[in-house]
BAKE-873963 format. One record per residue (C-alpha): x, y, z; residue number from 1; residue in three letters. Coordinates in nm, 3 decimals, always signed. Layout:
<node><x>X</x><y>Y</y><z>Z</z><n>NUM</n><res>ALA</res></node>
...
% end
This chain:
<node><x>-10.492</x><y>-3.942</y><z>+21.483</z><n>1</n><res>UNK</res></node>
<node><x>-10.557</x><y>-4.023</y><z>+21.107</z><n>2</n><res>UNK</res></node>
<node><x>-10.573</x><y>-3.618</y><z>+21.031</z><n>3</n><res>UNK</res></node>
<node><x>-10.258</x><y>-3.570</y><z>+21.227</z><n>4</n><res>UNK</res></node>
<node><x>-10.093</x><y>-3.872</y><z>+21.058</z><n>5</n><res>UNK</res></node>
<node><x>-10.227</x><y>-3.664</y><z>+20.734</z><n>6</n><res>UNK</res></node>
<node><x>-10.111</x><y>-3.391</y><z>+20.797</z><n>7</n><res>UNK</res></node>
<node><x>-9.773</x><y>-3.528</y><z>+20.933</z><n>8</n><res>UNK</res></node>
<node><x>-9.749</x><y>-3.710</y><z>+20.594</z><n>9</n><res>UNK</res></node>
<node><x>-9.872</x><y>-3.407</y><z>+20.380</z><n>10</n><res>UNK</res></node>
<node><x>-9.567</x><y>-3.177</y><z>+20.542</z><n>11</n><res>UNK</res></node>
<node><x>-9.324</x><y>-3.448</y><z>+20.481</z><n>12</n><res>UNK</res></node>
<node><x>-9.427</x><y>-3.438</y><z>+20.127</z><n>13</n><res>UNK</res></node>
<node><x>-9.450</x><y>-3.065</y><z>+20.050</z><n>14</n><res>UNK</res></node>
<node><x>-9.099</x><y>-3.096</y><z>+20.283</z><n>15</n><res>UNK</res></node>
<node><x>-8.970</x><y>-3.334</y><z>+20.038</z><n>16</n><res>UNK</res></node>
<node><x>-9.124</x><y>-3.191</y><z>+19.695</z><n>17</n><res>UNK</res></node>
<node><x>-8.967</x><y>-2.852</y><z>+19.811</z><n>18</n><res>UNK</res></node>
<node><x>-8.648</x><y>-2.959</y><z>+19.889</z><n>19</n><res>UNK</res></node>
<node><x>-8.650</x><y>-3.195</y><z>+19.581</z><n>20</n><res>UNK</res></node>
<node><x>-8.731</x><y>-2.842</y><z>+19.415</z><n>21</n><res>UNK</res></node>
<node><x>-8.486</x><y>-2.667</y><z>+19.589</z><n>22</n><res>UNK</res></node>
<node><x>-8.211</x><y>-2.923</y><z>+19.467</z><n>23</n><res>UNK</res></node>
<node><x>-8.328</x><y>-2.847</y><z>+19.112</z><n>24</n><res>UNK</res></node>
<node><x>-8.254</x><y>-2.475</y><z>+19.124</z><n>25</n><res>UNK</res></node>
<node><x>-7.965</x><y>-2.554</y><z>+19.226</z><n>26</n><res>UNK</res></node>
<node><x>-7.846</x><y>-2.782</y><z>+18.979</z><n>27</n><res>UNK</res></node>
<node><x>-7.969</x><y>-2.577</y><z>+18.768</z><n>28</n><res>UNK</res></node>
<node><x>-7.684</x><y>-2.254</y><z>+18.849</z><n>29</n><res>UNK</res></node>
<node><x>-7.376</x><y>-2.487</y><z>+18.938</z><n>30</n><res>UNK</res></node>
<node><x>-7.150</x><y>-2.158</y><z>+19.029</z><n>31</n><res>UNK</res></node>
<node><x>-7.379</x><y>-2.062</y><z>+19.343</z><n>32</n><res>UNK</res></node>
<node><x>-7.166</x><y>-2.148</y><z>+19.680</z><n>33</n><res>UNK</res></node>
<node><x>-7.334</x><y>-2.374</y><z>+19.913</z><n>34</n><res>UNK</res></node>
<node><x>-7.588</x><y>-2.196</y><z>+20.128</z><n>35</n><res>UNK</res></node>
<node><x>-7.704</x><y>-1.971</y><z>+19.865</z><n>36</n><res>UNK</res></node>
<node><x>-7.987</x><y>-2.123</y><z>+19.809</z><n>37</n><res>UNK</res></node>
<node><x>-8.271</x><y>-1.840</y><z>+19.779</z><n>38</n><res>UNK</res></node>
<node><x>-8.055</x><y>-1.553</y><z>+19.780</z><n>39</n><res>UNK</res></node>
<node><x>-8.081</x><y>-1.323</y><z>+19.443</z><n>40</n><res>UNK</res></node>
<node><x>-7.777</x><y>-1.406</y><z>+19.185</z><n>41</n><res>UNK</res></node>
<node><x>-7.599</x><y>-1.140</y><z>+19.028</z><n>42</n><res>UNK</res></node>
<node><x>-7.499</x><y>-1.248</y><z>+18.681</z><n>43</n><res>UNK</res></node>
<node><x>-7.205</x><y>-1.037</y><z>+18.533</z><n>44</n><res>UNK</res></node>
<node><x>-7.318</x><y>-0.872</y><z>+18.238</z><n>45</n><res>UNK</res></node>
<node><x>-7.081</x><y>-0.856</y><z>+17.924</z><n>46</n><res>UNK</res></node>
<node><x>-6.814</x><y>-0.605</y><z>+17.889</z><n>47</n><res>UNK</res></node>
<node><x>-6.977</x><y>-0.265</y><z>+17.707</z><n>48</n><res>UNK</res></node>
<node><x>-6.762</x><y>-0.203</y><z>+17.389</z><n>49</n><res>UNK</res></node>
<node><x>-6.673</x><y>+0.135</y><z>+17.341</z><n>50</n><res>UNK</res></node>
<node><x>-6.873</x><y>+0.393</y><z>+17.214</z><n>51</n><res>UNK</res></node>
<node><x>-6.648</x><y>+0.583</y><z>+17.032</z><n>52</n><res>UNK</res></node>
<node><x>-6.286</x><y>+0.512</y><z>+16.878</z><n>53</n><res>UNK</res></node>
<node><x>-5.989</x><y>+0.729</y><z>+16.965</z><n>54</n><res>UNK</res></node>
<node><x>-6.029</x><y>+0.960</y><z>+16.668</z><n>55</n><res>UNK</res></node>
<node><x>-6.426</x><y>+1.049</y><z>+16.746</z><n>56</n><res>UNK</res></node>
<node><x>-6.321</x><y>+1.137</y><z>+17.046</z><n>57</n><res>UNK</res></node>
<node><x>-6.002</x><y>+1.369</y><z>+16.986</z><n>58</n><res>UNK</res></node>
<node><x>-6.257</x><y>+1.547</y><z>+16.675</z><n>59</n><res>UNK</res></node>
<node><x>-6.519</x><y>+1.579</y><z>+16.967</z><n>60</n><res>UNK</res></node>
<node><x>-6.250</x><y>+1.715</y><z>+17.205</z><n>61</n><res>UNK</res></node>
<node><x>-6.149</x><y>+2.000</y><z>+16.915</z><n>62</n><res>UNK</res></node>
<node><x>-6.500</x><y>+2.034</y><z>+16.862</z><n>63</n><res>UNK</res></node>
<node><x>-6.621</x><y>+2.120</y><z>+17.234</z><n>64</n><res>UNK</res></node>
<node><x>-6.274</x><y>+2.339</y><z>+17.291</z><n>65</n><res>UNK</res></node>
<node><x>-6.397</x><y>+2.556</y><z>+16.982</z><n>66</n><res>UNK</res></node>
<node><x>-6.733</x><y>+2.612</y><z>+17.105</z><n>67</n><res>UNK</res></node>
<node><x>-6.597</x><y>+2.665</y><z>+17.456</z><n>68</n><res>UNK</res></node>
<node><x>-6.340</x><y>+2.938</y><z>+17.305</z><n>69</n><res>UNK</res></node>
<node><x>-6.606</x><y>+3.101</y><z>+17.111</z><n>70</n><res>UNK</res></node>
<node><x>-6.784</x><y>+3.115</y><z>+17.414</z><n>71</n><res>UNK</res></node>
<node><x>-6.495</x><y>+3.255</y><z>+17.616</z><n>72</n><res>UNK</res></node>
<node><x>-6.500</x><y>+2.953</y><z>+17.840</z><n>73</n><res>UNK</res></node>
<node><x>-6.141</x><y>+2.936</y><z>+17.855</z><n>74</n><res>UNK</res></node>
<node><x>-6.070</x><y>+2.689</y><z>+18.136</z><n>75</n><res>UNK</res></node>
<node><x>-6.313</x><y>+2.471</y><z>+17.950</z><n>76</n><res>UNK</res></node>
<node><x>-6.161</x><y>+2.466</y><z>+17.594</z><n>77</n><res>UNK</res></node>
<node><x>-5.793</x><y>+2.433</y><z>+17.716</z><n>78</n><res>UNK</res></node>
<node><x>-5.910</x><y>+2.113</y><z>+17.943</z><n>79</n><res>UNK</res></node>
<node><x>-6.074</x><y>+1.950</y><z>+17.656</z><n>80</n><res>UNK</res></node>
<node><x>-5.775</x><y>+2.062</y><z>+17.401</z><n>81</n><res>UNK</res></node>
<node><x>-5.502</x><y>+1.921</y><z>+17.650</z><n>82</n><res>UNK</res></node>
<node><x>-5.731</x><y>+1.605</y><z>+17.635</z><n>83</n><res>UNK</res></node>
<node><x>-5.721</x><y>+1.611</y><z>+17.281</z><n>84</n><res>UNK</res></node>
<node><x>-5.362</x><y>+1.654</y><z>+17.295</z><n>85</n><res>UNK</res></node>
<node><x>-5.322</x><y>+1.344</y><z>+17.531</z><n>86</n><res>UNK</res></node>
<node><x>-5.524</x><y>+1.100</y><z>+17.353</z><n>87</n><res>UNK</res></node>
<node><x>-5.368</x><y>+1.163</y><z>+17.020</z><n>88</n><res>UNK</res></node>
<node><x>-4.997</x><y>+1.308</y><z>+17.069</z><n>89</n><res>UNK</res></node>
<node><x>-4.972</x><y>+1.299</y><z>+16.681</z><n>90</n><res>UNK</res></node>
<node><x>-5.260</x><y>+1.470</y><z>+16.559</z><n>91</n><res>UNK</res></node>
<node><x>-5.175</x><y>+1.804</y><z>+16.432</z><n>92</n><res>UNK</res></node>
<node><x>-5.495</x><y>+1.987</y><z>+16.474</z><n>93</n><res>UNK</res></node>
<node><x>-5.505</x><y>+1.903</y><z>+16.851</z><n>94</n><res>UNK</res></node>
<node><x>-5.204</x><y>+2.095</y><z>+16.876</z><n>95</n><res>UNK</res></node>
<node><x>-5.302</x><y>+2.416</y><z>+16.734</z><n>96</n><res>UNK</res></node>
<node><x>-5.641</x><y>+2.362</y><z>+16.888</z><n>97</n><res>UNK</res></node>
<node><x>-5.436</x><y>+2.364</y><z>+17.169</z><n>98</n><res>UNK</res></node>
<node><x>-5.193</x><y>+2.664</y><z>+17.064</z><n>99</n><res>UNK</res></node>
<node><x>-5.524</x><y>+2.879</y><z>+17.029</z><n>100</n><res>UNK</res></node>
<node><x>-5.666</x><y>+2.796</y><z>+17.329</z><n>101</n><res>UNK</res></node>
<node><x>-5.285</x><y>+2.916</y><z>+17.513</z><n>102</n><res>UNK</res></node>
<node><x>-5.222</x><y>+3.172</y><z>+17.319</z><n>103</n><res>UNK</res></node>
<node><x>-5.557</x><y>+3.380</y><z>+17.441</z><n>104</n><res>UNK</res></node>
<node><x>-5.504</x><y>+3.228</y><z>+17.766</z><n>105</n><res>UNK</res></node>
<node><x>-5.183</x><y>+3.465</y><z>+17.754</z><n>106</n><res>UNK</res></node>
<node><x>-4.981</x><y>+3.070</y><z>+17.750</z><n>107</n><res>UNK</res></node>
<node><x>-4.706</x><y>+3.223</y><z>+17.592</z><n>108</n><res>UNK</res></node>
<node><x>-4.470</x><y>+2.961</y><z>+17.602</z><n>109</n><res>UNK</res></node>
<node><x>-4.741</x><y>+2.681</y><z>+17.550</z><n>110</n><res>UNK</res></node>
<node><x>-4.889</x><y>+2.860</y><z>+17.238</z><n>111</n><res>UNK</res></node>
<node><x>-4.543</x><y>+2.864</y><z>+17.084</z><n>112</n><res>UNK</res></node>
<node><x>-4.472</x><y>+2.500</y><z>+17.186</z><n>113</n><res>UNK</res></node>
<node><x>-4.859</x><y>+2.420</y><z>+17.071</z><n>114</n><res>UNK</res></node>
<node><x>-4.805</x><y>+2.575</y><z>+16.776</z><n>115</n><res>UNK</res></node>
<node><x>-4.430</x><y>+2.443</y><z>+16.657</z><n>116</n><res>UNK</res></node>
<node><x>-4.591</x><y>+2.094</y><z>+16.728</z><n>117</n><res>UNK</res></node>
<node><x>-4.816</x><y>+2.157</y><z>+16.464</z><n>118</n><res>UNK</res></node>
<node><x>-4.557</x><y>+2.267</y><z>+16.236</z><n>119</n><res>UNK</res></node>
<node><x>-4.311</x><y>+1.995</y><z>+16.333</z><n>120</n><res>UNK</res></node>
<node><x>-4.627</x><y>+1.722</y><z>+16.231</z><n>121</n><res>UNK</res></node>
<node><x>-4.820</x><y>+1.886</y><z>+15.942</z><n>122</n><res>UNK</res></node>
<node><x>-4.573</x><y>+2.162</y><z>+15.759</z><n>123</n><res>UNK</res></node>
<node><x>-4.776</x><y>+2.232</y><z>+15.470</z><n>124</n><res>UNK</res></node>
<node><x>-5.093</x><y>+2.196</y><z>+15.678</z><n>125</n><res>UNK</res></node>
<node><x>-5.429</x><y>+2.372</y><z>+15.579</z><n>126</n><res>UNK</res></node>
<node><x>-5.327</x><y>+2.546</y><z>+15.926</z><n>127</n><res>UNK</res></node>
<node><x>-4.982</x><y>+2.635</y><z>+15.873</z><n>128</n><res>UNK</res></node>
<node><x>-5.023</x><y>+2.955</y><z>+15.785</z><n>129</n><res>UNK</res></node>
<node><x>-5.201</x><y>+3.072</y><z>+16.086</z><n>130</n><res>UNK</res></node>
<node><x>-4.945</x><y>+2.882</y><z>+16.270</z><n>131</n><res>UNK</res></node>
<node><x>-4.667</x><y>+3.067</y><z>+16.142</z><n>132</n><res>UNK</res></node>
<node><x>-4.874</x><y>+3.379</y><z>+16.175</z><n>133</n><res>UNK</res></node>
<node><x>-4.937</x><y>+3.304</y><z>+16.573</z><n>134</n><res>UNK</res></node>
<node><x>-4.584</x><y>+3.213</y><z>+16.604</z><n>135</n><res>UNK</res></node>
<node><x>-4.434</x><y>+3.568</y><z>+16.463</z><n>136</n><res>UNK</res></node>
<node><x>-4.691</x><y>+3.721</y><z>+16.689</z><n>137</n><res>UNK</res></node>
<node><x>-4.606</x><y>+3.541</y><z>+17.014</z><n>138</n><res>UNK</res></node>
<node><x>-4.246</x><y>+3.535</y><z>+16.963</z><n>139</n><res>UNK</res></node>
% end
């Protein structure tokens, strides 16, 4: 009997220390539900920042449509132009970006609105010549 008593006493003790453990961990995460106890615990991580601002993205936008043009991926360049276009409404270069990409996709209409968007925001542009050129060749 004195092994069983022992042993009896030994498992109420690890019983106890492990519960008594148990109630540590979780005191130690107040936020976990009742019955949780054991289970993993996700932990929300903090919000990623952006990686790049507006403008790095538009000039990475113009960028890729150029390459993509030169490349005669067409479908390509206009996708990333429009997107260029929709980030930044006011940024002249996304329009004729834009306008280019159109006016070999035989956009007529675009190109010329493309284009006179560019005029309308940057008149004496370092592009407003070949906008004006585009424009008498479209129209």
């Amino acid at each position: 009997m004195l092994p069983g008593n022992d042993s009896g006493s030994s498992s109420s003790s690890g019983s106890s220390s492990s519960s008594s453990s148990g109630t540590d961990d979780n005191s130690g995460t107040p936020d976990l539900p009742p019955g949780t106890e054991g289970t993993s615990v996700h932990r929300k991580l903090p919000k990623v920042k952006k990686v790049q601002t507006d403008d790095e993205r538009v000039d990475e936008d113009i960028t890729v449509a150029k390459f993509y043009m030169n490349d005669d991926n067409l479908p390509g360049a206009y996708l990333r132009a429009k997107d260029a276009v929709k980030i930044q409404p006011d940024y002249s270069l996304a329009h004729f970006t834009l306008g280019q990409v159109a006016q070999k996709m035989k956009k007529k209409d675009e190109a010329v609105a493309e284009f006179k968007a560019y005029l309308k925001l940057d008149p004496e542009g370092e592009k407003a010549k070949a906008a004006h050129d585009a424009l008498s060749q479209l129209q």
